[in-house]
Phi, psi and omega in degrees: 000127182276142170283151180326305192297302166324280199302327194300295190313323175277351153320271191329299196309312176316301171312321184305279180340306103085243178071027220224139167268101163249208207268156183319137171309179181262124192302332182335316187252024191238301193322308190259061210350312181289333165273353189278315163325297214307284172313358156276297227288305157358302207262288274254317186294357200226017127222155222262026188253159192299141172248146162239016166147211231200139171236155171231155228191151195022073198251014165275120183305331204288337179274339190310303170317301195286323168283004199024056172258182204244337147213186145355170150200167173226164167243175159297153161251133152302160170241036180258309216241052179234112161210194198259169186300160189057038175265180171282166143216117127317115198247168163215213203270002167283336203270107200283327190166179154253131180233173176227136176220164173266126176241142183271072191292132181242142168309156171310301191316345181300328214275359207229357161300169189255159146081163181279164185257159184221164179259018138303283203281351155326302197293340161292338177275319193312124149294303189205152165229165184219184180223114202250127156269105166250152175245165222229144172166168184255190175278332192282154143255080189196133194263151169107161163230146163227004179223168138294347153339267195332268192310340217243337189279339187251056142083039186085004188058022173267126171264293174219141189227126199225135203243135183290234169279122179256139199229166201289125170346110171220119153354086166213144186332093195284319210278343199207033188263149177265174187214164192203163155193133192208178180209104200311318177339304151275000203040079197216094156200171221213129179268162189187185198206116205280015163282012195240027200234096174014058170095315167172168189271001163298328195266325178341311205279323206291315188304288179330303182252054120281318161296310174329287188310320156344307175281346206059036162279176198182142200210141187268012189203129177322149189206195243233142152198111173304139171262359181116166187285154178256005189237348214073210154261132180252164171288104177280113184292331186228173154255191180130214190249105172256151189220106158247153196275135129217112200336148170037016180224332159127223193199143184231157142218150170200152173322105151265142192240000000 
């Protein structure tokens, strides 16, 4: 006889897979951050597909505070759900929103470092940075957040993630850059600040492959790590054509359909 946490993770995976909508998880694995890890880290073992890196998810404090957790979490990325910028997404009633964020491709060599990473020493692993949309939504049928459970048990809620020209690491004020995302179609855009990304996305970056080592994961290839939206999750009001900005890092778009 398979235990709950076993059949609920071959849902999910199923569904991942896919592409297929089911019915809400049982809130058991939704209520808390720590079962809810269990049930990602589950589902994460049980597909057999290429990762191109780490999202980190619920890095806005003022949400950190209201849901009362104590930080962050992060998830796997696929390279199924990886594409390129100004590409299509299908979304559906599942579907939470969009956010823009700043991303980091880091060397292999992080995985063969000593020691914690800190944000002096953070900036030696950074290969390149971008500027990124992901779009955010569950598997489920079911709308809202009321945990961070919700999210992080449902494989982090990443549907797609699509990255702009990525240009080679340079030192720059990281902490205080604006952000837009709009879509001309509604007269729909909405600012924003990478000061609103867990202090910024350098610790952003910093939280992550702490976890990592933490977790022992480990990849044979440079890989990708989302710091969280600098915008929130914004809605999507239309399809159409969305565009995000970010000073001195550049521009992403992509279709919703």
């Amino acid at each position: 006889m398979k235990t709950l946490i076993e059949k609920t993770s071959d849902n999910l995976v199923k569904a991942f897979l896919k592409n297929k909508i089911i019915a809400p998880i049982p809130s058991k694995f939704t209520k808390k951050i720590n079962e809810a890890q269990k049930l990602r880290k589950l589902c994460e073992s049980k597909i057999n597909k290429p990762v191109i890196g780490f999202k980190a998810a619920g890095t806005g404090i003022p949400l950190i505070k209201k849901l009362k957790e104590k930080e962050p979490f992060y998830a796997s990325v696929y390279k199924r759900n990886f594409i390129r910028s100004g590409q299509r997404v299908k979304i559906n009633k599942s579907t939470l929103g969009i956010e823009l964020e700043v991303c980091y491709l880091i060397k292999k060599s992080f995985f063969s470092s000593k020691g914690k990473i800190t944000i002096r020493n953070v900036v030696k692993y950074i290969s390149h940075q971008a500027a990124c949309i992901e779009i955010v939504g569950y598997r489920q049928r079911k709308k809202g957040i009321t945990s961070f459970g919700d999210l992080c048990s449902d494989f982090g809620a990443n549907v797609k993630f699509l990255v702009g020209i990525k240009r080679k690491y340079k030192n720059i004020k990281i902490g205080n850059l604006k952000t837009n995302i709009s879509n001309k179609k509604n007269n729909q855009s909405v600012d924003g600040n990478t000061n609103a990304v867990y202090i910024n996305p350098l610790n952003s970056l910093r939280f992550v492959l702490n976890k990592l080592k933490k977790d022992k994961m480990s990849l044979n290839k440079n890989f990708w790590v989302f710091t969280g939206s600098t915008v929130g999750v914004v809605p999507i009001k239309s399809k159409g054509l969305y565009i995000g900005k970010i000073d001195k890092l550049g521009s992403v778009k992509v279709i919703i359909s």
